[in-house]
C-alpha positions as semicolon CSV with decimal commas, in nm:
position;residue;x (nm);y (nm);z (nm)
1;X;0,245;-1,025;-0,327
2;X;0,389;-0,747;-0,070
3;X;0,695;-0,702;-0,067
4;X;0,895;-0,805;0,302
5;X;1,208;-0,743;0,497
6;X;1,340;-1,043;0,340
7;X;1,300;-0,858;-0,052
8;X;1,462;-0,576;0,104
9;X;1,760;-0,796;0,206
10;X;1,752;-0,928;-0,165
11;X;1,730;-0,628;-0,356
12;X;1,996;-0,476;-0,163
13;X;2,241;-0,825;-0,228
14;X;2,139;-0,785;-0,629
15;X;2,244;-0,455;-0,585
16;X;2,589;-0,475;-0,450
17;X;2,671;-0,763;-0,683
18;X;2,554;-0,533;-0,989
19;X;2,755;-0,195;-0,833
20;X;3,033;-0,434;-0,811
21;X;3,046;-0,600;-1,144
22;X;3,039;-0,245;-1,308
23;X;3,250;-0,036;-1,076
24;X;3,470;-0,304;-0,830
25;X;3,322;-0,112;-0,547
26;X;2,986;-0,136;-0,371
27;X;3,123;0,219;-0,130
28;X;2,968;0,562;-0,193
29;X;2,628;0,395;-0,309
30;X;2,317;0,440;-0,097
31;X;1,948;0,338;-0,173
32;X;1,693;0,514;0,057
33;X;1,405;0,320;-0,130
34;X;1,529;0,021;0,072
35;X;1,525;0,168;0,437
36;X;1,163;0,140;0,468
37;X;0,879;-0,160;0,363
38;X;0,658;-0,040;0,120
39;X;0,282;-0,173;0,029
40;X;0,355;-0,303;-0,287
41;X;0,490;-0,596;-0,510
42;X;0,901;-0,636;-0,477
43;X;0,927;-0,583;-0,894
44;X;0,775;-0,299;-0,808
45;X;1,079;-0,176;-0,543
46;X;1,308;-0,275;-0,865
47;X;1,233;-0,024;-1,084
48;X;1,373;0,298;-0,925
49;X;1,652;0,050;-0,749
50;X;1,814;-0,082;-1,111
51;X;1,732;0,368;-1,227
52;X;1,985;0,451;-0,962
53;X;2,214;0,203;-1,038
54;X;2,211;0,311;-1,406
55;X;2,216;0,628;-1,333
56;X;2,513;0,585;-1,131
57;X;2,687;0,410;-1,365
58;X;2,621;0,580;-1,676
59;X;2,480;0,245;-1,810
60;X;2,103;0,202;-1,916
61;X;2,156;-0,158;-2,002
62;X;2,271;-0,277;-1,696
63;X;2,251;-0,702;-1,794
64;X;2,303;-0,663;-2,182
65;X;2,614;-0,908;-2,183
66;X;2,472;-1,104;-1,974
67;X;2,148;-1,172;-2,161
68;X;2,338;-1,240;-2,493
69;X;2,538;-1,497;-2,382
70;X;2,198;-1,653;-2,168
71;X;2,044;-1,655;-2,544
72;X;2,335;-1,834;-2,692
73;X;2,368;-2,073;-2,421
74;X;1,968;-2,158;-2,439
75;X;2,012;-2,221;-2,804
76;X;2,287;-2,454;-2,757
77;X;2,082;-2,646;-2,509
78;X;1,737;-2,628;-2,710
79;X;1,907;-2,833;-3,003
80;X;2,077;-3,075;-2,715
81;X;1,681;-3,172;-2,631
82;X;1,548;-3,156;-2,984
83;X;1,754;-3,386;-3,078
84;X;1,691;-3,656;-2,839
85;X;1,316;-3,603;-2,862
86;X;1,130;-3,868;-3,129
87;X;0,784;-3,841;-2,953
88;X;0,513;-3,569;-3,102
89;X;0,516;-3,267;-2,908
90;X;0,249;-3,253;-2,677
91;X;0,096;-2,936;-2,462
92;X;0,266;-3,096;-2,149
93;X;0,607;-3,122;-2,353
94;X;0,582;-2,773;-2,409
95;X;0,530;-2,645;-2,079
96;X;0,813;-2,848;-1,956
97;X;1,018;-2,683;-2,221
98;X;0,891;-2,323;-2,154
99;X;0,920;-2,363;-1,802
100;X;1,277;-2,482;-1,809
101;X;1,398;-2,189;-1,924
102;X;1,295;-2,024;-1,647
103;X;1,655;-2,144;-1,429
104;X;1,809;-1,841;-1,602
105;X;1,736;-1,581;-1,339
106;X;2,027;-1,283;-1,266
107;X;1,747;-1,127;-1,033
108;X;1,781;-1,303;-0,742
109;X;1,964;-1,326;-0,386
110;X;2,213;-1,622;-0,497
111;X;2,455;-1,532;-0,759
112;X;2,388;-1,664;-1,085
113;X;2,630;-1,776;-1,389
114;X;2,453;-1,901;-1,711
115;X;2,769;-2,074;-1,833
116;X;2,748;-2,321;-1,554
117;X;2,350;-2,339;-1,583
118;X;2,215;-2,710;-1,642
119;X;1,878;-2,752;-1,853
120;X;1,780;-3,096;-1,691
121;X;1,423;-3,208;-1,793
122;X;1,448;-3,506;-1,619
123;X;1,475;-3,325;-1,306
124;X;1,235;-3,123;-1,315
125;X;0,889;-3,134;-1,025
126;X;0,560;-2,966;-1,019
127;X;0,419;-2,887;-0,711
128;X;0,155;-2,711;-0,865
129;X;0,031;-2,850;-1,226
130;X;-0,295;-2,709;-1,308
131;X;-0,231;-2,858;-1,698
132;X;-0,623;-2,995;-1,713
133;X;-0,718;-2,567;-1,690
134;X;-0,501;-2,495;-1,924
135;X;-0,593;-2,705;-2,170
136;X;-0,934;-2,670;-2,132
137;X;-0,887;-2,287;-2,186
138;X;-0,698;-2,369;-2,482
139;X;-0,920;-2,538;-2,677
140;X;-1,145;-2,293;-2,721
141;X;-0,914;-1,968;-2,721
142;X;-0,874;-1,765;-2,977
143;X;-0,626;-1,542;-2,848
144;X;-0,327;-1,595;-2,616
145;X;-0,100;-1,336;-2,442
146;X;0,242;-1,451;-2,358
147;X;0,459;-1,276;-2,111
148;X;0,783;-1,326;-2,124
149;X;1,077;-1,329;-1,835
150;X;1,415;-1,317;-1,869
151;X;1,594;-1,351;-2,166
152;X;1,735;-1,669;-2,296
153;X;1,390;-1,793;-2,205
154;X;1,282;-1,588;-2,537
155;X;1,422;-1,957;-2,674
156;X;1,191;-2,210;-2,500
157;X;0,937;-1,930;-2,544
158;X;0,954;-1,981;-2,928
159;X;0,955;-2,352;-2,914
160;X;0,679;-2,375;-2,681
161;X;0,448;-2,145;-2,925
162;X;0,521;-2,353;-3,226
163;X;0,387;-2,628;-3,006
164;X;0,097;-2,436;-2,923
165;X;0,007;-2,341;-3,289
166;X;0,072;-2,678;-3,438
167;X;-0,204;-2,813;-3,127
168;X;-0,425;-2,506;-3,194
169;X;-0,410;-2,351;-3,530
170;X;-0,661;-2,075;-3,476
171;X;-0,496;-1,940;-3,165
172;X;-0,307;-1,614;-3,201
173;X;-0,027;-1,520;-3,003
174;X;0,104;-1,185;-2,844
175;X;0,466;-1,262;-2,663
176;X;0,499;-0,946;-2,451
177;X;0,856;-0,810;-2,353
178;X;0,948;-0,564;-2,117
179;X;0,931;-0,174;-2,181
180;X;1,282;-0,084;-2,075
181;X;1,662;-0,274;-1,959
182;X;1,585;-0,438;-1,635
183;X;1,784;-0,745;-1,502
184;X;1,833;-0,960;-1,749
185;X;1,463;-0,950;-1,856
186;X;1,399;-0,937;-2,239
187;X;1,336;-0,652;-2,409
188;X;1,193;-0,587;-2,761
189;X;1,584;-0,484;-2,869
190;X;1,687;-0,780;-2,736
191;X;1,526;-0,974;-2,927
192;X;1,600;-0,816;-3,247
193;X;1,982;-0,766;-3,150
194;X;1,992;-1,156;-3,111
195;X;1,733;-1,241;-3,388
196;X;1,526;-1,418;-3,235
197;X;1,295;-1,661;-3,353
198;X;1,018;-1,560;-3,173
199;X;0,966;-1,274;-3,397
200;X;0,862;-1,514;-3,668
201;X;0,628;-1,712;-3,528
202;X;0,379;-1,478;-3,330
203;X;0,329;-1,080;-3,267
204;X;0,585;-0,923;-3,002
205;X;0,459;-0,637;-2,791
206;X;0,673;-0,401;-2,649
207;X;0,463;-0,422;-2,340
208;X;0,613;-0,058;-2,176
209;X;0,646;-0,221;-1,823
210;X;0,982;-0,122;-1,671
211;X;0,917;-0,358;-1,406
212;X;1,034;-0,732;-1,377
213;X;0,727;-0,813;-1,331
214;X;0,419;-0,727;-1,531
215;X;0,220;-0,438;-1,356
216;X;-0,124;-0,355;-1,535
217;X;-0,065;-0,031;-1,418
218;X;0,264;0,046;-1,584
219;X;0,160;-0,103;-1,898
220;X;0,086;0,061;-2,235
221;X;-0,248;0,112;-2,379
222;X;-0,181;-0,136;-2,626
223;X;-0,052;-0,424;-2,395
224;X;-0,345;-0,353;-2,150
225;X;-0,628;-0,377;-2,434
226;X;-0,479;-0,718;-2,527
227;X;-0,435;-0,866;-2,182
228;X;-0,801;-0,746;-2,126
229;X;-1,000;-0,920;-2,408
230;X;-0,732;-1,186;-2,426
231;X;-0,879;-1,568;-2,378
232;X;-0,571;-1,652;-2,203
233;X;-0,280;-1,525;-2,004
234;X;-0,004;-1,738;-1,971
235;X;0,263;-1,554;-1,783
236;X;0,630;-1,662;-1,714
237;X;0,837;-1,632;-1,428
238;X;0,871;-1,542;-1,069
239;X;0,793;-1,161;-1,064
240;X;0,503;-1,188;-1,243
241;X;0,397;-1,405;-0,983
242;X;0,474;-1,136;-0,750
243;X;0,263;-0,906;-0,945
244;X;-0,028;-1,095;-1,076
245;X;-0,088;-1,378;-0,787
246;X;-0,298;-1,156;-0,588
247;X;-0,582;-1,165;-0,878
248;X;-0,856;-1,365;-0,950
249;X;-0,893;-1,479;-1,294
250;X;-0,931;-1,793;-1,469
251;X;-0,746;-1,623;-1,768
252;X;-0,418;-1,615;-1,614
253;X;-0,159;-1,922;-1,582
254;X;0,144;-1,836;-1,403
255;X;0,434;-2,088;-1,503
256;X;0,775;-2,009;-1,284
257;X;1,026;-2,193;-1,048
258;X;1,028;-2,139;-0,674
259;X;1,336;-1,949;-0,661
260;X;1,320;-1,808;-0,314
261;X;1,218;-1,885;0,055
262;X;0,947;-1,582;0,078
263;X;0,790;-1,766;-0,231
264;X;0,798;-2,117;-0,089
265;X;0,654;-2,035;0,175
266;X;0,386;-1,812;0,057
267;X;0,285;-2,117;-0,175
268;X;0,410;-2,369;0,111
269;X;0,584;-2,519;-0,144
270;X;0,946;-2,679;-0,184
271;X;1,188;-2,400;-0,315
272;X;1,369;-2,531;-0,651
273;X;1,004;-2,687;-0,763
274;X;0,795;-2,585;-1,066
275;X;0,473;-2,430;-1,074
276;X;0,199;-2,401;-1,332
277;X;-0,045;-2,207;-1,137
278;X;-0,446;-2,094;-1,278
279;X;-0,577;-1,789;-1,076
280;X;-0,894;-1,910;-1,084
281;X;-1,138;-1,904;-0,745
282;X;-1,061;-2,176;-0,518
């Protein structure tokens, strides 16, 4: 997905609020990158953005409290909905879960606050549901790569692959993470400063994307040799929409919610709604 005037306008509002948060001024800071509309996806536009921020800052971590207190709160409210849940897990139960996670997002236009965040399955619509794909890829995969968003979501992430494992014991699962700070996307140190579940139950790849948003192109050789002989792609979160919606591939799931207008109405789809998405030909 291309990247518009309104991303500009977005990046620019992330921007200020992060300036601010670390310096109580937003003055003295420019960002040529944003004057002009490039050809490519916004995650893209991120990358040297959040650099000159860091840079400017003297901070290469620019989310880090952030995404430690997102992981504590989406541990508090994992055990909250284990512990009213009797029935067997099924695969729809899981991507629920996984996708619920996804409300934790510091990257976006609207200011964000995890402390006030409400994980409300109940609540939760579809617009897109392509579960009948998925499951039909699942039975007979033998190897699954998972890529991960923001953390916090590292949480659901592990829950959701325990389901997956207990419904298909000979899959194997590689949970990507993002090569560098970015946002509050999750990082391999991340998830070892917070000891994470997920470490137990599958392989974590240090994917070496810097974007928030997986981009082939960015990727390391070992992250691109899995995606490409992997059965299925199951990928998590808004900009890997951005970066992976303009393919077509039956592999790839993309599971997010519709945080933004330019995304509703690329997908002419309600904003706040869920989508499990299969890149497969129409």
């Amino acid at each position: 997905m291309r990247t518009t005037l309104e991303c500009l306008e977005c990046l620019r509002t992330q921007a200020k609020r992060t300036l601010y948060y670390h310096t109580a001024t937003q003055a003295s800071f420019a960002l040529p990158i944003l004057d002009s509309l490039p050809l490519c996806p916004p995650p893209k536009l991120a990358v040297p953005v959040y650099e000159s921020i860091s840079a400017f800052v003297g901070k290469s971590d620019l989310y880090k409290e952030q995404k430690t207190r997102s992981i504590q709160k989406a541990r508090q409210a994992l055990q909250q909905i284990q512990a009213s849940i009797t029935a067997p897990h099924s695969l729809e139960f899981g991507i629920r879960l996984a996708a619920l996670g996804n409300i934790i997002d510091y990257g976006s236009a609207s200011g964000f606050d995890v402390e006030s965040c409400l994980f409300d399955m109940d609540s939760m619509e579809f617009a897109i549901y392509d579960i009948e794909h998925l499951g039909q890829k699942l039975a007979s995969a033998q190897e699954l790569v998972y890529i991960g968003d923001n953390a916090g979501e590292d949480v659901f992430d592990s829950a959701f692959i325990n389901i997956l494992l207990a419904l298909y014991p000979k899959l194997k699962v590689y949970y990507f993470t993002r090569g560098a700070p970015i946002i509050n996307d999750i990082t391999l140190q991340d998830l070892h400063d917070n000891n994470s579940p997920i470490l137990e139950v599958c392989e974590v790849v240090d994917s070496g994307v810097r974007s928030p948003g997986f981009l082939y192109e960015y990727a390391s050789s070992q992250a691109k040799e899995l995606y490409d002989r992997a059965d299925v792609v199951l990928a998590k979160g808004m900009g890997n929409f951005e970066c992976l919606e303009d393919r077509v591939d039956s592999r790839v799931f993309l599971l997010f919610k519709i945080k933004c207008a330019v995304v509703a109405r690329f997908l002419q789809q309600p904003q706040g709604s869920f989508v499990l998405k299969n890149l497969r030909a129409s």
